[in-house]
C-alpha positions in Angstrom: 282.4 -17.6 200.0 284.7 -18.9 203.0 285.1 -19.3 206.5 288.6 -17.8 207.5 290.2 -19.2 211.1 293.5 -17.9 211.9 295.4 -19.5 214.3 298.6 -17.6 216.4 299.2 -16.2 213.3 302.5 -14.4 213.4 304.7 -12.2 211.0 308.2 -11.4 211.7 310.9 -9.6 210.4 314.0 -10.6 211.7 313.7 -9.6 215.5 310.8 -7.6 214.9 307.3 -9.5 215.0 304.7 -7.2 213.5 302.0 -9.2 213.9 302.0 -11.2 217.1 299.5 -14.3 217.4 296.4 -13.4 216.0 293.4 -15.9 216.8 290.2 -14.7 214.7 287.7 -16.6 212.8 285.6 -14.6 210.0 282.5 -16.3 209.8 281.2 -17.2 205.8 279.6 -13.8 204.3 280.6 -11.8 207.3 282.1 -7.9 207.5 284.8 -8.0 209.0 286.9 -4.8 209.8 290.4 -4.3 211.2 291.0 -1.6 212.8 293.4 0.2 214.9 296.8 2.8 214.3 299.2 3.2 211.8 301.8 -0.2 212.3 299.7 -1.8 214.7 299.8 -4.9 212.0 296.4 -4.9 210.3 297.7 -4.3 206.7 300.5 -7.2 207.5 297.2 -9.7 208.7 295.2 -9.0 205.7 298.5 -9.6 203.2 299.1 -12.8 205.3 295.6 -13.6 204.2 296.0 -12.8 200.9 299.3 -14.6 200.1 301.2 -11.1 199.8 303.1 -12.2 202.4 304.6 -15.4 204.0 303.6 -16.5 207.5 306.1 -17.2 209.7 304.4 -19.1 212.3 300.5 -20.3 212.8 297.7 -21.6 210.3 295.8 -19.6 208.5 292.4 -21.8 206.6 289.4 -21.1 204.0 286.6 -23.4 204.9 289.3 -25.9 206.6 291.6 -25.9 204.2 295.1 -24.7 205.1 296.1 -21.8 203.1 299.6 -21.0 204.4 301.7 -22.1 201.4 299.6 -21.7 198.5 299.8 -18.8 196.1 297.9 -15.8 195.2 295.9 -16.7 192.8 295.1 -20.4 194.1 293.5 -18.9 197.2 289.7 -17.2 195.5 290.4 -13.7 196.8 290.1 -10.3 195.1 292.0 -7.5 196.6 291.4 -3.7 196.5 294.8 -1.9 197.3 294.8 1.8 198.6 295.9 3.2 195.8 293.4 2.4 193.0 296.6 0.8 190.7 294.0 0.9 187.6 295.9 0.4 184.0 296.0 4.1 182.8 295.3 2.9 178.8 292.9 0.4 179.5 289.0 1.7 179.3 287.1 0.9 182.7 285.5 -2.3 180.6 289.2 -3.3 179.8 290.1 -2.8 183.5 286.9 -4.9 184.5 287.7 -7.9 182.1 291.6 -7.8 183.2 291.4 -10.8 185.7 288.7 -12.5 183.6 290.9 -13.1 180.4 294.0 -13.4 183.0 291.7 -16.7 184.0 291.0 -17.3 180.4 294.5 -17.4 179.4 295.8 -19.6 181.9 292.4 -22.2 180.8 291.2 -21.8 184.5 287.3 -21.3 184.7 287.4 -20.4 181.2 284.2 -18.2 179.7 283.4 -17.3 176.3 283.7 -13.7 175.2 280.3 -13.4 175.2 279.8 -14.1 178.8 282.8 -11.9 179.8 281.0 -9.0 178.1 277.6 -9.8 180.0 279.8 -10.4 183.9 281.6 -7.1 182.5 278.2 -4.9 182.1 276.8 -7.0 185.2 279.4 -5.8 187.6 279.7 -2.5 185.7 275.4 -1.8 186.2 275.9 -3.1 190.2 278.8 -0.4 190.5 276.6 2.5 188.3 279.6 2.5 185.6 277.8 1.4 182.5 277.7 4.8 180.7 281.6 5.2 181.5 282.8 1.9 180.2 284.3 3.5 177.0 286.4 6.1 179.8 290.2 5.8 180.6 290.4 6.1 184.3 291.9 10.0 183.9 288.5 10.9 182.5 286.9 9.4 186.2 286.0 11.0 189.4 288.1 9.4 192.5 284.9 7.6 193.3 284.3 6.1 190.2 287.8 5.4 189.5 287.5 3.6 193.5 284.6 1.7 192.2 286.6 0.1 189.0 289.0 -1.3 191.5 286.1 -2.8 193.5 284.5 -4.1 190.4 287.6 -5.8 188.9 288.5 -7.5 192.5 284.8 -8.6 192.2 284.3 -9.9 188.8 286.3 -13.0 189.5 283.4 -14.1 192.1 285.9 -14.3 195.1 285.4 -16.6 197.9 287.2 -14.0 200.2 287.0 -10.0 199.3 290.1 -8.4 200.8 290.4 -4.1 201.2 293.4 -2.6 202.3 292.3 1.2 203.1 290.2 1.5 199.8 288.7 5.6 200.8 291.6 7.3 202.4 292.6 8.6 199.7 289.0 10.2 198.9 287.8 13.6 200.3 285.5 13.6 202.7 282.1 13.7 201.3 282.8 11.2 198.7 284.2 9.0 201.6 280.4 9.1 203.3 279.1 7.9 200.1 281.3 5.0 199.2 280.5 3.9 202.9 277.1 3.7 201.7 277.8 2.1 198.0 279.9 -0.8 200.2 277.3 -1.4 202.7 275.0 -1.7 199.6 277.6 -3.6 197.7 277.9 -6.3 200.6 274.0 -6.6 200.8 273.7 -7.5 197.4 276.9 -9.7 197.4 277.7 -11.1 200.8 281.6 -12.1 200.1 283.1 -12.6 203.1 285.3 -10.0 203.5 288.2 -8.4 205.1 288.6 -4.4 205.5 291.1 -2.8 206.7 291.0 0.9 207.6 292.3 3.5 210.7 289.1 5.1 210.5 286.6 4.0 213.0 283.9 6.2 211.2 284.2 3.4 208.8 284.5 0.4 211.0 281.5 1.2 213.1 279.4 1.7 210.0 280.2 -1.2 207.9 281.4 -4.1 210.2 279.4 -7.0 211.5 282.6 -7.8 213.4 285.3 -5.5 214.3 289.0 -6.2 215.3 290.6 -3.6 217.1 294.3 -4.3 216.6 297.4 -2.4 218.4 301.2 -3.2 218.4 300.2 -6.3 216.7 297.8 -8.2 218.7 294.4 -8.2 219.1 292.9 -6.0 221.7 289.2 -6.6 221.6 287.2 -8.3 219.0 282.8 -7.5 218.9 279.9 -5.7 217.3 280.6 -2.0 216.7 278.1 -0.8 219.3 279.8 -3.5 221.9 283.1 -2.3 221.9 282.0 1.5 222.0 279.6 0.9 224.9 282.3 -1.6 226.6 285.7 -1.0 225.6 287.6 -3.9 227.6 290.9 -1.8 228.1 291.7 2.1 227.9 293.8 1.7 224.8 290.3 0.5 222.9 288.8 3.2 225.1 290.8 5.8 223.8 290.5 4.7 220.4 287.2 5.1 219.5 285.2 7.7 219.7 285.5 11.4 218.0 287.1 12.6 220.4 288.4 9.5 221.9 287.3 8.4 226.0 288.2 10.8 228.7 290.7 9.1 231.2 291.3 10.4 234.7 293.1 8.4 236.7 292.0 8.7 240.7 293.0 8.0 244.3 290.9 5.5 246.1 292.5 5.5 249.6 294.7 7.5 251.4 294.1 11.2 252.5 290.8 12.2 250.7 290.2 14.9 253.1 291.2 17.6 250.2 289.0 18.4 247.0 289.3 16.3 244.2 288.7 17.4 240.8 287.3 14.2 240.1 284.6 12.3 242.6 282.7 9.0 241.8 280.0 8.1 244.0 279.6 4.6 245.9 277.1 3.4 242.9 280.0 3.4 240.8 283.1 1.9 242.6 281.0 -0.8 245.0 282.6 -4.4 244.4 284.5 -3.2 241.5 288.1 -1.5 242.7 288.8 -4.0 245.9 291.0 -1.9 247.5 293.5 -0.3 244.7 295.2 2.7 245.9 294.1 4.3 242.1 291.8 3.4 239.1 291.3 4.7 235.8 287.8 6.3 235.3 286.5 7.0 231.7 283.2 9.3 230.6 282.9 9.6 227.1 282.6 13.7 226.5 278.8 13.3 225.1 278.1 11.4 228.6 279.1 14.8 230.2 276.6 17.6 231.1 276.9 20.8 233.2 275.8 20.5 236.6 275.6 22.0 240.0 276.5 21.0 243.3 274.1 18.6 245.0 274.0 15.4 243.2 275.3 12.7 244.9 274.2 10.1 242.3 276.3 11.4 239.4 280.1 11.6 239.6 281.3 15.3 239.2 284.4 16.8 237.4 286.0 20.4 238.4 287.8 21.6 235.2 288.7 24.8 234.2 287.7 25.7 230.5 290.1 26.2 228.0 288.9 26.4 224.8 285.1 26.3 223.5 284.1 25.5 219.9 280.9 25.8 218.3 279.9 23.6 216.0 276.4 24.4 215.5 274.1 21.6 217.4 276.9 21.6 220.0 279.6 22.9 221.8 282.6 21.2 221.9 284.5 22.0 225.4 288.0 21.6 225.6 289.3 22.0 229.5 291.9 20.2 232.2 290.9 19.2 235.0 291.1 22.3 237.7 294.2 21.2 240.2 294.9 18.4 238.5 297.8 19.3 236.6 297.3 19.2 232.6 294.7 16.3 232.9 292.7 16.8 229.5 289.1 16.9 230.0 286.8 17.4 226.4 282.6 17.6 226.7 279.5 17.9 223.6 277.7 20.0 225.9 274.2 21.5 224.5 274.4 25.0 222.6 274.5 27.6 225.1 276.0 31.2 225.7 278.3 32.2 228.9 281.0 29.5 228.9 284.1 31.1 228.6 288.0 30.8 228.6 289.6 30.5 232.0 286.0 29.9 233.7 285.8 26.9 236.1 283.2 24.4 236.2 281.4 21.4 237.0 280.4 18.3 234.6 278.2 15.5 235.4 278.1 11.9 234.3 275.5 9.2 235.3 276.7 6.3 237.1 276.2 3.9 233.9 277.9 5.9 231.8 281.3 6.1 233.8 283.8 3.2 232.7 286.6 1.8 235.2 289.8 0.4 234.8 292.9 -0.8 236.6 295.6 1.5 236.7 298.7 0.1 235.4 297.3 -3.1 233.6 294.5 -0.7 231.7 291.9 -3.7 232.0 288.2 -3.0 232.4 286.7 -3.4 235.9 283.3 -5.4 236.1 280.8 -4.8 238.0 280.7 -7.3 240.9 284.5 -8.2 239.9 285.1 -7.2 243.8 283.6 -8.4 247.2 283.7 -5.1 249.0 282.3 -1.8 248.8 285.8 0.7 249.2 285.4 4.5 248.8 286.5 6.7 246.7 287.2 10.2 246.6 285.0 11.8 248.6 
């Protein structure tokens, strides 16, 4: 195993930088996932890491050790790619034992045949393949063909164990259970190890540590349940969650005298807006709930509904908010009958569960940030 620091690591092609100083250490044995959109750079960090690609400015180092020129297979890391990229002749023990006699050959960390066989049925038991080893990967289920990719990157006992998107190309059922077997996997084998994926399903499941990555820096770094409960800007806001954050942005001085669609009460916004003319408030929709007039502890939002679906042990709400243009507006309310198209209403978050942020910048507002108490939207 390794400790991995990065250090302004940067990738550039030509003008373009893709990956734009990214500062992260990965502790030794630690899960660490990178997450974030399609080109926001997380595939580039992980090749950088690999030796897949060529840094272009910044230090990259295993357990001190700088790693930035050295190649591939000098740096003890096994690599699953997306697509599975399993030789199509080869039985899945012949696929296991690839990188072992690829060692062999070359006389580095060499091992009899006998032991190969034994690290070959070891990996093979951990991973459940034993009674397929005598199967061509055509003859496999997309799981088990997935787990002979993770099995051959592991039988070279890696010091770092890299995954570029290893279960988006599995349905998904067999995607929830693969989650499991790596979760498994990395209890029984704590390689430090890299994952990237787009699907925060996956990252908030598996990760000690996640990296949420966008435009090719590093947006906020923490434990899954961190970043959920405090995202520090509306991008990472946004991001996670199924559905993502609501975001309504809202006048805090000026007229107020006319109804607002959405209204925060003074538990919210004292010493945290110090006198912006707007801020950025964000409920997630499960921290929504229908409500009536008359509580001034909770802030309320007037939406008109749009579109209701039921999906059994809830509604999912779909509205805008109700003179506020096409403001989008999405709630997990309770099962219940009599909501329907067109039909306005109010929601209802607690005070802790409603987020702020600056307008414009997108950062999180802390509590206490600000010396005065400034209303807003009465």
């Amino acid at each position: 195993m390794a400790k991995i620091e990065m250090r302004d690591l940067v990738k550039a092609y030509g003008a373009e930088q893709v990956v734009d100083g990214v500062d992260l250490e990965i502790e030794d044995g630690q899960f660490v996932v990178l997450l974030g959109p399609s080109g926001c750079g997380k595939t580039t960090t992980l090749r950088m890491v690999a030796g897949l690609e060529q840094i272009t400015r910044g230090e990259l180092r295993f357990d001190g050790r700088l790693m930035n020129d050295e190649p591939p297979d000098r740096r003890g890391v096994g690599m699953v790619f997306q697509h599975y990229a399993l030789y199509p002749h080869m039985t899945v023990a012949a696929n296991l034992s690839f990188g072992l006699e690829s060692r062999r050959d070359r006389g580095s960390r060499r091992r009899a045949r006998a032991d190969e066989r034994a690290r070959v049925l070891e990996i093979a038991r951990l991973l459940e393949l034993d009674h397929v080893l005598d199967h061509r990967p055509k003859e496999l289920s997309g799981g088990q063909r997935q787990r002979v990719a993770l099995g051959r990157a592991l039988i070279r006992d890696p010091d770092v164990f890299l995954l570029d998107e290893p279960l988006s190309n599995l349905d998904a059922n067999l995607r929830d259970r693969m989650r499991m077997e790596l979760a498994r996997l990395h209890e029984e084998m704590p390689v430090t190890t890299v994952y990237v994926t787009h699907d925060q399903g996956e990252a908030l499941t598996l990760a000690d540590l996640v990296v949420v990555m966008h435009e090719g820096q590093v947006r906020q770094l923490g434990a899954p349940g961190d970043l959920y409960e405090h995202p520090a800007d509306t991008f990472v806001a946004g991001f996670l969650g199924s559905p993502g954050m609501n975001l309504w942005e809202v006048r805090t001085r000026g007229d107020l005298r006319a109804p607002e669609p959405v209204r925060l009460p003074g538990s919210v916004t004292a010493g945290r807006v110090d006198g912006a003319p707007a801020v950025t408030v964000g409920v997630r929709p499960e921290h929504l709930e229908l409500v009536g007039d008359g509580h001034d502890n909770l802030a309320l939002v007037e939406c008109r509904v749009r579109l209701v679906e039921n999906l059994g042990s809830h509604l999912l709400v779909h509205a805008t908010l109700h003179g506020g243009g096409e403001e989008a507006v999405v709630a997990h309310l309770a099962p219940q009958g009599g909501l329907r198209r067109g039909e306005i209403v109010l929601l209802g978050a607690r005070a802790e569960h409603v987020h702020l942020f600056e307008t414009g910048t997108g950062r999180r507002l802390h509590a206490g940030a600000a010396r005065r108490r400034v209303p807003v939207v009465a």
